[in-house]
SEGU-362195 format. One record per atom (N, C-alpha, C, CB): x, y, z. Coordinates in steps of 0.1 Angstrom, whole numbers, padded with zeros to 4 digits, always signed. Glycine has a CB too. Example, Ala and Ser with C-alpha at 12.3 -4.5 7.8 and 13.67 -1.06 7.14 Angstrom:
! SEGU-362195
+0132-0057+0078 +0123-0045+0078 +0132-0033+0078 +0113-0045+0090 +0128-0022+0071 +0137-0011+0071 +0129+0000+0079 +0141-0006+0057 
END
This chain:
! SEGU-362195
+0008-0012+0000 +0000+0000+0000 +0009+0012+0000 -0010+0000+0012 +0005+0024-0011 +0016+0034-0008 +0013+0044+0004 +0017+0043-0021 +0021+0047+0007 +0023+0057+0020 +0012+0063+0019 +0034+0067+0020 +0003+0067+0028 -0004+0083+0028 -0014+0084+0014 +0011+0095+0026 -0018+0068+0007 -0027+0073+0000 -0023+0083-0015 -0034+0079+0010 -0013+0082-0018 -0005+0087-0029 -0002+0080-0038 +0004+0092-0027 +0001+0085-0049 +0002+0084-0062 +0015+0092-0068 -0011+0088-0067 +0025+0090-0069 +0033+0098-0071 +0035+0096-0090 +0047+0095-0060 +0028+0085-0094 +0028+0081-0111 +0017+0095-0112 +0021+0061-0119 +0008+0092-0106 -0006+0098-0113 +0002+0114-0113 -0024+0097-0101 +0008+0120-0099 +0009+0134-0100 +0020+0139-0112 +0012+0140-0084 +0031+0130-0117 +0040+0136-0126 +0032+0134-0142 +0055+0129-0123 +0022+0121-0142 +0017+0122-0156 +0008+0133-0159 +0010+0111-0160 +0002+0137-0148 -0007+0151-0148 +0002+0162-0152 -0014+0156-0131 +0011+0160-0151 +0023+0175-0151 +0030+0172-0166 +0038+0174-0135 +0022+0158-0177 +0031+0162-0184 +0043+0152-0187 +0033+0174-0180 +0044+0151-0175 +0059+0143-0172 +0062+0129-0175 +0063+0144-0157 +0074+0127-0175 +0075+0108-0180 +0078+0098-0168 +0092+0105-0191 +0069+0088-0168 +0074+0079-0156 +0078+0061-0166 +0056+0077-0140 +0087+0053-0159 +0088+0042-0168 +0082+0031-0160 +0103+0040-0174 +0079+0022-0166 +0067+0009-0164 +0073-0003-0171 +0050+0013-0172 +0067-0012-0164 +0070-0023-0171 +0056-0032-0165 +0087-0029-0167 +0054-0044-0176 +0044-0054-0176 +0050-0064-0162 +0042-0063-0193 +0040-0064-0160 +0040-0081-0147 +0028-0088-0151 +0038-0079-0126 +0030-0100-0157 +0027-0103-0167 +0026-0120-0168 +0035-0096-0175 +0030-0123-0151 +0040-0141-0152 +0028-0145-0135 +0070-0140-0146 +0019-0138-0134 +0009-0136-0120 +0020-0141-0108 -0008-0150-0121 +0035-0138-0107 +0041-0142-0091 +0047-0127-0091 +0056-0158-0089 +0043-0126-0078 +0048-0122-0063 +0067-0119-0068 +0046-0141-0048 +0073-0131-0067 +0082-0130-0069 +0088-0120-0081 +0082-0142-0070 +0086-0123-0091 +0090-0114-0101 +0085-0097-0097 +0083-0120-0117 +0072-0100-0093 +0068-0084-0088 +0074-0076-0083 +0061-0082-0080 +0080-0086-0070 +0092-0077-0064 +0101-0075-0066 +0097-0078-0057 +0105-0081-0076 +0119-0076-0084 +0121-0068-0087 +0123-0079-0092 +0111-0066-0097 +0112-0051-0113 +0106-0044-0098 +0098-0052-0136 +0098-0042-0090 +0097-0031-0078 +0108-0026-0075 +0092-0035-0064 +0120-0037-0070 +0130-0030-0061 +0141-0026-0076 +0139-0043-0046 +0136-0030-0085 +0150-0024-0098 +0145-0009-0095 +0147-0030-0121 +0132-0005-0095 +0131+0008-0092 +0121+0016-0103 +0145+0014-0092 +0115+0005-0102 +0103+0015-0116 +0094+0023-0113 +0093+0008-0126 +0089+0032-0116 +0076+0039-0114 +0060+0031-0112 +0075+0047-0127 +0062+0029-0122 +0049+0022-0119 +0051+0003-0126 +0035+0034-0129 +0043-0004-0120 +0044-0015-0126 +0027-0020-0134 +0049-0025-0114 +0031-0026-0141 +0015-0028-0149 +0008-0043-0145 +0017-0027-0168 +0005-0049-0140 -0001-0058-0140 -0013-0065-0149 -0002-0057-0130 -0013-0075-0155 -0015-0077-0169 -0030-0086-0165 +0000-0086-0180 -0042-0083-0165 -0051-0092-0159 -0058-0098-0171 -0060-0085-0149 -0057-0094-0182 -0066-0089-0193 -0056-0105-0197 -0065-0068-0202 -0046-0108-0203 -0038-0115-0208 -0029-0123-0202 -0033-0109-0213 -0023-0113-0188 -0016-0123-0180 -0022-0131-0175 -0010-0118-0170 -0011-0138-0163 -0016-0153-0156 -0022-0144-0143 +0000-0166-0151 -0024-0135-0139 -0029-0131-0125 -0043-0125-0128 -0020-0120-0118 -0051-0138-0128 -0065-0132-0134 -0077-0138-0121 -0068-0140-0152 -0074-0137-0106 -0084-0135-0098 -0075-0128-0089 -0094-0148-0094 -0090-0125-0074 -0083-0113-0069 -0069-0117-0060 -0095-0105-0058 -0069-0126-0052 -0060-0133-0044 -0044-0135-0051 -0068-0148-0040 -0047-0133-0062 -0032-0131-0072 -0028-0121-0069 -0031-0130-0087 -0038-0109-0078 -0035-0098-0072 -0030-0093-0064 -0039-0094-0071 -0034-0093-0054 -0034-0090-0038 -0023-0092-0037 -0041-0099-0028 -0020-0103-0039 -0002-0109-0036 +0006-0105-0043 +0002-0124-0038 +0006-0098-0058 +0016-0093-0060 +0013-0077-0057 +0020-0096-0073 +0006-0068-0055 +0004-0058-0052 +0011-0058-0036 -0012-0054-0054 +0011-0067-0025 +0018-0065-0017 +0030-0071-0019 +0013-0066-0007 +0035-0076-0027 +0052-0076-0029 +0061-0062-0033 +0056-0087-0043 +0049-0054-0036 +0056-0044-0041 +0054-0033-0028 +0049-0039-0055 +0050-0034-0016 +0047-0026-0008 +0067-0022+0003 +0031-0036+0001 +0063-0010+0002 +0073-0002+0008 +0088-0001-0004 +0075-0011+0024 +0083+0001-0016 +0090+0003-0026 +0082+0013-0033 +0095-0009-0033 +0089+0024-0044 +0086+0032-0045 +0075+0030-0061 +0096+0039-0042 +0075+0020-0065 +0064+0015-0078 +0053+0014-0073 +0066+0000-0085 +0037+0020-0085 +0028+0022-0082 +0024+0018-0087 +0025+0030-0081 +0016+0005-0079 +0006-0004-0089 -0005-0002-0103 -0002-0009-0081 -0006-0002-0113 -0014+0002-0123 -0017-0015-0127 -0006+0013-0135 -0026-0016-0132 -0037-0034-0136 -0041-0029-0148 -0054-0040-0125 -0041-0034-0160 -0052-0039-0168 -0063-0045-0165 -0049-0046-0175 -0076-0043-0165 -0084-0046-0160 -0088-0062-0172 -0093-0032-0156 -0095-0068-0171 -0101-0078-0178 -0105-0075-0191 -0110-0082-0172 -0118-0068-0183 -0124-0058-0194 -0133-0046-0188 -0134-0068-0204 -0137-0039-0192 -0144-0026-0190 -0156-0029-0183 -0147-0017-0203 -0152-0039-0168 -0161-0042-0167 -0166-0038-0149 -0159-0055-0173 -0177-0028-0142 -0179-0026-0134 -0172-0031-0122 -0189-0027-0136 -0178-0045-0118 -0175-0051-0106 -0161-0054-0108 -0184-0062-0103 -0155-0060-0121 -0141-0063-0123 -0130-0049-0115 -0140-0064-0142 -0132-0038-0117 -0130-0021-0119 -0128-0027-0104 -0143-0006-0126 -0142-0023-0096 -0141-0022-0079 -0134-0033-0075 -0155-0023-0072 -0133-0043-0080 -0126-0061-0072 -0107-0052-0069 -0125-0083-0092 -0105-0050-0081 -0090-0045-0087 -0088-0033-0076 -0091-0038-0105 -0095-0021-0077 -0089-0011-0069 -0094-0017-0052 -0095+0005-0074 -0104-0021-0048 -0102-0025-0036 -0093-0034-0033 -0112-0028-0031 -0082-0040-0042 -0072-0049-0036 -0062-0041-0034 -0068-0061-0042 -0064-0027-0041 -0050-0014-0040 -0043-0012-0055 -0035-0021-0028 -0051-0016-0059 -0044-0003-0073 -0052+0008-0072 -0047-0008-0091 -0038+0014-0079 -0037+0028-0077 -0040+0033-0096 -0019+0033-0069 -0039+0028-0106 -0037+0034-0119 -0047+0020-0125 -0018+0037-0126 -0051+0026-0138 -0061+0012-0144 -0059+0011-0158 -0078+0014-0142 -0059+0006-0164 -0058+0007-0180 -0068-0007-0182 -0038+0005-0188 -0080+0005-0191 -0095-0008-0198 -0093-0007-0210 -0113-0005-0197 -0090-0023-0215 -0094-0027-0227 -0105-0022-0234 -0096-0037-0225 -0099-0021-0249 -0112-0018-0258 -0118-0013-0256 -0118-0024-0261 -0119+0004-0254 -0123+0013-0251 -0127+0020-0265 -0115+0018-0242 -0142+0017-0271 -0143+0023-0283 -0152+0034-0290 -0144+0015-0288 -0158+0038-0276 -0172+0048-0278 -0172+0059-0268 -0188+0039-0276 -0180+0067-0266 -0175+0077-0259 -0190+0074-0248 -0171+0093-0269 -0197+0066-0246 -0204+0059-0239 -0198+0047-0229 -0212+0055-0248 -0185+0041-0234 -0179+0026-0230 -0165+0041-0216 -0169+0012-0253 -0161+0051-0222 -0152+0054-0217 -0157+0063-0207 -0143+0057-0226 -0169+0069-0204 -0175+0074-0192 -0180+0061-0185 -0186+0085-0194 -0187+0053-0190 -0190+0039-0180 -0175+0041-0174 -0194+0021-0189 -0166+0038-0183 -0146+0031-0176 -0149+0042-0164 -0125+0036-0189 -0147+0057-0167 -0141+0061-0154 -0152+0061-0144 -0135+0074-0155 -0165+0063-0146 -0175+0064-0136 -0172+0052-0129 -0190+0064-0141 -0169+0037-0132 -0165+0028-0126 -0153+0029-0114 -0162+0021-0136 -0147+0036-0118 -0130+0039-0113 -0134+0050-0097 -0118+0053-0131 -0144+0056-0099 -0143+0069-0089 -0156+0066-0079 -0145+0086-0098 -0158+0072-0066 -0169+0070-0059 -0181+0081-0059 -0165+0068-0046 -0195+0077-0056 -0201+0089-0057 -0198+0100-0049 -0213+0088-0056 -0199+0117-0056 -0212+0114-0066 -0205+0117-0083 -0228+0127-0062 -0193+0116-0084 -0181+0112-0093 -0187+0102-0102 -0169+0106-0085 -0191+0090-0094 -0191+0076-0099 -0198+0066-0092 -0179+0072-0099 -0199+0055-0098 -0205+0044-0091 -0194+0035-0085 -0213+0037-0099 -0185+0036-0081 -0178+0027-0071 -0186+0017-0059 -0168+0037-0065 -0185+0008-0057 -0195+0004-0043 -0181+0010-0033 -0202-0019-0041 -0184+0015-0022 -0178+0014-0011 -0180+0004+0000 -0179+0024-0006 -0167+0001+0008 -0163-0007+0015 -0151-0005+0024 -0162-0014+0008 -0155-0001+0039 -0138+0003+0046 -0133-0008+0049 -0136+0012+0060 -0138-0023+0044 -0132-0036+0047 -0124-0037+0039 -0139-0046+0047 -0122-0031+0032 -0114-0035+0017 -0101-0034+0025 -0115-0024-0001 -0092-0043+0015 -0076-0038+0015 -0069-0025+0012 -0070-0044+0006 -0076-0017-0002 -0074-0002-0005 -0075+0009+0008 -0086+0001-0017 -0090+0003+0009 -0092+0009+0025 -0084+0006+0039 -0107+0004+0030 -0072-0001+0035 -0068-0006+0050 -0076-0012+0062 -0064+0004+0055 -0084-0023+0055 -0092-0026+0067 -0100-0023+0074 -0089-0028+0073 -0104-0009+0070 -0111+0001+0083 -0100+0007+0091 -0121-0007+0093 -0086+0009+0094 -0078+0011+0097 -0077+0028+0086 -0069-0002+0098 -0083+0036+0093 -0081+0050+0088 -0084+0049+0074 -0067+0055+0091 -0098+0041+0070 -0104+0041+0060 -0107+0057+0052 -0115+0035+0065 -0111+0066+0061 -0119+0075+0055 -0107+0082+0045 -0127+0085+0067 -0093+0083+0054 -0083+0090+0045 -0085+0087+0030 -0068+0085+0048 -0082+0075+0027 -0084+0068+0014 -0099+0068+0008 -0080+0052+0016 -0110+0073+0013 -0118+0076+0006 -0118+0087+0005 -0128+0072+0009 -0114+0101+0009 -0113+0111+0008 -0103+0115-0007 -0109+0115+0022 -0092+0104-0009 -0084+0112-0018 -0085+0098-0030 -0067+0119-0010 -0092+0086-0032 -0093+0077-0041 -0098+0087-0054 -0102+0066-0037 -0108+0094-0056 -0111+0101-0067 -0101+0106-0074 -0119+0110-0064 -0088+0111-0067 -0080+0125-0071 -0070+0113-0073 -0076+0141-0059 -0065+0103-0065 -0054+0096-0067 -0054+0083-0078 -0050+0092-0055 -0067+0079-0081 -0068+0067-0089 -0065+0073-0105 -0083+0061-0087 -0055+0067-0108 -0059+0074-0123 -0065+0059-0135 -0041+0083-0130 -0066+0069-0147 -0073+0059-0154 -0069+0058-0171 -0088+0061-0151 -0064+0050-0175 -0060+0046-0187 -0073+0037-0200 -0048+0038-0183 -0075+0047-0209 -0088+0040-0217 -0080+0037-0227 -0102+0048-0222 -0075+0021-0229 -0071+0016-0245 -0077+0016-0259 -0069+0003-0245 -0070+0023-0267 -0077+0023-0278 -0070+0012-0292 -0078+0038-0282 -0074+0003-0293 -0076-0009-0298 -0082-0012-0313 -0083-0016-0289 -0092-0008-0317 -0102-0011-0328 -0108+0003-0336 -0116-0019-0320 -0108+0001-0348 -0111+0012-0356 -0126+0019-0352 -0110+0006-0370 -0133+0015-0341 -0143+0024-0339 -0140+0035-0327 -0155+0017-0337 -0131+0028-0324 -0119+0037-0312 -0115+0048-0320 -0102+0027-0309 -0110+0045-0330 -0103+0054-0336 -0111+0067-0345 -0094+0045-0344 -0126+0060-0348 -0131+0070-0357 -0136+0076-0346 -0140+0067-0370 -0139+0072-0330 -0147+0082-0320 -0137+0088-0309 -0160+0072-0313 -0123+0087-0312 -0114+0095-0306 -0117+0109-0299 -0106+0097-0316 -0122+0119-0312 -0128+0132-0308 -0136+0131-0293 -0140+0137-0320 -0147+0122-0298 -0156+0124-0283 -0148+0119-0276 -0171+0118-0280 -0142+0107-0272 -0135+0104-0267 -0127+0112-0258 -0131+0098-0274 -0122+0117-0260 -0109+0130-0258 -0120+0140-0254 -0097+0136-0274 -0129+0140-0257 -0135+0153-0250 -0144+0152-0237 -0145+0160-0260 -0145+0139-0230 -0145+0135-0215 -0139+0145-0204 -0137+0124-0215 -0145+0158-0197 -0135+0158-0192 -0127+0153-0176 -0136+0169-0194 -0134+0145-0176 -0127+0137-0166 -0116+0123-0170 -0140+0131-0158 -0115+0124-0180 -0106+0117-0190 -0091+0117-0185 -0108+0124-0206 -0085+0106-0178 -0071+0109-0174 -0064+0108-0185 -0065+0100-0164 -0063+0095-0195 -0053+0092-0201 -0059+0084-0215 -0045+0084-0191 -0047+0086-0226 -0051+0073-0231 -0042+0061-0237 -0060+0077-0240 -0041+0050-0241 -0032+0040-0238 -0035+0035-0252 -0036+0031-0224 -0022+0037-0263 -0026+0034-0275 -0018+0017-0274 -0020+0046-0287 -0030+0009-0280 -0028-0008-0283 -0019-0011-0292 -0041-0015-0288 -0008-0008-0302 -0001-0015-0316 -0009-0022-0316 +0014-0021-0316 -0005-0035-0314 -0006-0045-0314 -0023-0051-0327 -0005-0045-0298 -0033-0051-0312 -0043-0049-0314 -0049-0036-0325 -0046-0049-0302 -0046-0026-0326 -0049-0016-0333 -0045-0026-0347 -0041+0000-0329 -0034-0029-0348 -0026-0040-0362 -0043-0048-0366 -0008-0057-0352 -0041-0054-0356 -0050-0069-0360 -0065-0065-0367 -0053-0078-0344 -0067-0054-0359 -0083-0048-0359 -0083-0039-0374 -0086-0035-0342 -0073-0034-0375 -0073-0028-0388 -0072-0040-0401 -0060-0017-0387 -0071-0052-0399 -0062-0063-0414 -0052-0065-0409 -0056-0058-0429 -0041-0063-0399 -0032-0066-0402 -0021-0075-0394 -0030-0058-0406 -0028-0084-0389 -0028-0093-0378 -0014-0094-0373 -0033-0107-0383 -0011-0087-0361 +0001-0085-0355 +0014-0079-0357 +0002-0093-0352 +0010-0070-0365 +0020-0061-0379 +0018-0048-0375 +0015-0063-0397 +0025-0044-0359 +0022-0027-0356 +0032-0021-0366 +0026-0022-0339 +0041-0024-0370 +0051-0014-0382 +0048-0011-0394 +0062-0019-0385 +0036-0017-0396 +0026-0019-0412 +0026-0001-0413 +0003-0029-0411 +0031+0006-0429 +0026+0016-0431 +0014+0026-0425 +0024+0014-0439 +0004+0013-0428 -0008+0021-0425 -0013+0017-0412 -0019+0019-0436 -0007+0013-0405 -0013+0014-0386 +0000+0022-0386 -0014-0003-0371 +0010+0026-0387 +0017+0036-0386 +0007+0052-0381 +0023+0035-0401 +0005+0052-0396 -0001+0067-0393 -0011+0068-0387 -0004+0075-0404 -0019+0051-0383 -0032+0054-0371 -0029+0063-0364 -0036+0042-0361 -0015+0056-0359 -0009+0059-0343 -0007+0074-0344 +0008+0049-0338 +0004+0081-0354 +0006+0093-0357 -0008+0101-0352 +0010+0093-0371 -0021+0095-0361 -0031+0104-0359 -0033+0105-0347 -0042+0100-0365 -0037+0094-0342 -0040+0093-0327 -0031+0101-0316 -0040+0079-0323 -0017+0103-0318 -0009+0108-0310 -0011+0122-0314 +0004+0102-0311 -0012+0129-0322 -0015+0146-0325 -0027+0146-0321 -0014+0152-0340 -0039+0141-0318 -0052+0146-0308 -0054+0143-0300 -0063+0145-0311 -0042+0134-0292 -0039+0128-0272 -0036+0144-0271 -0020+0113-0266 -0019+0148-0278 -0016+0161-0271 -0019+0171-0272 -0007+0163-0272 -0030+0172-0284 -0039+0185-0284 -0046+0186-0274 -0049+0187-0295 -0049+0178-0270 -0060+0174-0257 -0052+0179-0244 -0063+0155-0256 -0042+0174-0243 -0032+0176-0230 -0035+0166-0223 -0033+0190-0221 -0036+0156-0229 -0038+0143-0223 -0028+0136-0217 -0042+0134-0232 -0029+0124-0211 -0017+0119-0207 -0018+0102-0217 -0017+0119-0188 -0005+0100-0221 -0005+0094-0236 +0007+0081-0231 +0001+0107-0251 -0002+0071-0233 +0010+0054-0232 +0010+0044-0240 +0008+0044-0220 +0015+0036-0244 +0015+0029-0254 +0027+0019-0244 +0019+0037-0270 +0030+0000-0258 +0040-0006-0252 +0054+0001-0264 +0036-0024-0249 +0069-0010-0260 +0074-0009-0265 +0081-0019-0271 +0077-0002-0262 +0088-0019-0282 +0099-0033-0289 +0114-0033-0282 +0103-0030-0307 +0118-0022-0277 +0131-0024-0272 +0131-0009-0270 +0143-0031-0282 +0146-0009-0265 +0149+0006-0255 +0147+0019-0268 +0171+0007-0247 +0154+0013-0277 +0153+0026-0293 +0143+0030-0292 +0153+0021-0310 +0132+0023-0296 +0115+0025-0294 +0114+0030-0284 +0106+0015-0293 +0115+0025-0269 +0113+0034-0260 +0118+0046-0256 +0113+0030-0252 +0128+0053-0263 +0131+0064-0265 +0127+0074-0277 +0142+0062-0264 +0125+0064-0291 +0116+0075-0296 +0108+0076-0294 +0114+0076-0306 +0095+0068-0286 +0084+0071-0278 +0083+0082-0270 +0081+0063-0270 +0090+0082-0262 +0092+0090-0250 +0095+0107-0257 +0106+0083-0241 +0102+0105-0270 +0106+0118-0276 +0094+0123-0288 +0124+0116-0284 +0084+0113-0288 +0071+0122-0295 +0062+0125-0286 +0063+0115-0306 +0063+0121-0272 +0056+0131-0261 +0049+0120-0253 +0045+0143-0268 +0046+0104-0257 +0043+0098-0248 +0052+0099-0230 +0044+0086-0256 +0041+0095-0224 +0041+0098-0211 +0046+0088-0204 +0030+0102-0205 +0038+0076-0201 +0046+0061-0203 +0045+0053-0215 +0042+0051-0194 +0058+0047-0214 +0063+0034-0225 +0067+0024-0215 +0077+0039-0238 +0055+0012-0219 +0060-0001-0210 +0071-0006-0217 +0049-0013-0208 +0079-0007-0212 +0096-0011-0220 +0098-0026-0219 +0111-0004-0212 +0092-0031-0210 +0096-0048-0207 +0081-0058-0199 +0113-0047-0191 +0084-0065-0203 +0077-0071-0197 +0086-0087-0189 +0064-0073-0207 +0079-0093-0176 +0088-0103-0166 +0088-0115-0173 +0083-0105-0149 +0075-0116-0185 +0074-0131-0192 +0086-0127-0203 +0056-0137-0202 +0082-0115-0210 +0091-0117-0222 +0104-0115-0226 +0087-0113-0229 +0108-0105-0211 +0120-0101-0209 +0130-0112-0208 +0120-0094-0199 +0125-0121-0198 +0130-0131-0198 +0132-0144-0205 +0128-0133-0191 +0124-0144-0216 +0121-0155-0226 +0136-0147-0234 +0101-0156-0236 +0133-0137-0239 +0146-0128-0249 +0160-0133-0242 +0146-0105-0246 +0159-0131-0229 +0175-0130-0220 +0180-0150-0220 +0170-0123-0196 +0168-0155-0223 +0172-0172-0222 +0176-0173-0235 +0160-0184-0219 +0169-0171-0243 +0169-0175-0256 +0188-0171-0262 +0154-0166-0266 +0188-0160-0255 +0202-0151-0260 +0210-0161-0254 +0204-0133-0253 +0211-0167-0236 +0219-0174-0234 +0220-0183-0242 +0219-0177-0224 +0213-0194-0245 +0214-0206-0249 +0223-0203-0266 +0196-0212-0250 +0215-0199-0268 +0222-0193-0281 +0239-0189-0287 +0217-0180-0280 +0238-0182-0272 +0259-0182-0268 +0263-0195-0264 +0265-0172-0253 +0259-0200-0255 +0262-0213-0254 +0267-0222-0270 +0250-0218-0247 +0255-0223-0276 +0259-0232-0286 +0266-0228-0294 +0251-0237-0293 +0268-0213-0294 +0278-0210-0304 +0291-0208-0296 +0274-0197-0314 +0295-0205-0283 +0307-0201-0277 +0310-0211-0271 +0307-0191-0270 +0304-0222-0267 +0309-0236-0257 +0310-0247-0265 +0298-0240-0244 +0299-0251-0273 +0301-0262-0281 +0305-0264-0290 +0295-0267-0284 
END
């Protein structure tokens, strides 16, 4: 749980500013705490795709990360109410919803995220977020201001309802998909394709008109530095499955060519 009910990701992306992230992505504890104590800003927890897909996972890696300075952010499943409340009452702090494609689907997202008369959150000082009832009210006093919220945009109706989209103004962020944007357009896992190219382009000149706060993932550090230098805010740079699949594959690799 962070100190004092803070958010130290949410207050520098409000300002504009860059924080770095990485996927957790492998549902252990273990790895959580790792990339925590390497020292990242925020960590992403993958619910939507990863292996940590009920609450008691969660839980467990959200407190591996406790008394280190990384700020839990989840993928949620899907844009889905009770999913939203399960997640932040175990103590996330940041959210990023899938498939976010109407400007109906992305006020449901945040109304979900905030308590009334903001939102429909259910309250609970039993929760974990709440500390047990252990000086509950703090954390309900400042959840609205400290939760932030990330709407993925994924699918070409995303993309033709951007405008409204972006004109939310309770709208924290938005979280561009490659990937998925690829697939959804023709071009089934081909984010470098010409023409999801200039999706992204588009999409990125009406995040920062907006003064939005703008994230996407990345292919390697290059990428995550030209990311970072067209004004995105976070770039997930690594993830604990795949990072590590890359780092084996490389050993083995030396091996056969340098030992045998």
């Amino acid at each position: 749980m962070l100190a004092k009910n803070s958010n130290p990701a949410a207050e520098i992306l409000r300002k504009n500013g860059k924080v770095s992230a990485s996927w957790v992505q492998g549902g252990s504890p273990i790895m959580t705490e790792i990339l925590a104590e390497a020292g990242f800003d925020v960590l992403l927890i993958d619910m939507e795709h990863g292996a940590a897909s009920d609450t008691m996972t969660l839980i467990s890696m959200i407190q591996a990360m406790k008394g280190e300075p990384a700020v839990p952010f989840v993928r949620a499943h899907w844009n889905d109410m009770v999913q939203i409340k399960r997640i932040l009452d175990s103590g996330a702090y940041g959210l990023v919803i899938p498939y976010v494609s109407t400007k109906a689907e992305a006020e449901a997202a945040i109304r979900a995220a905030k308590y009334p008369p903001e939102g429909v959150r259910g309250i609970a000082s039993s929760s974990r977020a709440a500390h047990f009832n252990n000086n509950s009210k703090e954390y309900f006093d400042t959840a609205n201001k400290d939760i932030f919220v990330f709407l993925q945009i994924e699918t070409p109706e995303g993309v033709k309802n951007i405008d409204e989209i972006l004109s939310i103004p309770a709208l924290d962020g938005i979280f561009i998909g490659p990937m998925d944007l690829a697939t959804t357009h023709g071009f089934r896992g081909l984010p470098k394709t010409p023409e999801v190219v200039e999706i992204i382009l588009g999409l990125e000149k009406k995040i920062k008109a907006k003064g939005k706060a703008m994230a996407t993932i990345s292919f390697d550090f290059e990428d995550t530095k030209a990311k970072y230098a067209r004004g995105y805010n976070l770039v997930v740079s690594m993830a604990d499955t795949v990072t590590l699949g890359k780092i084996a594959r490389d050993e083995v690799e030396r091996f056969r060519k340098e030992i045998l």
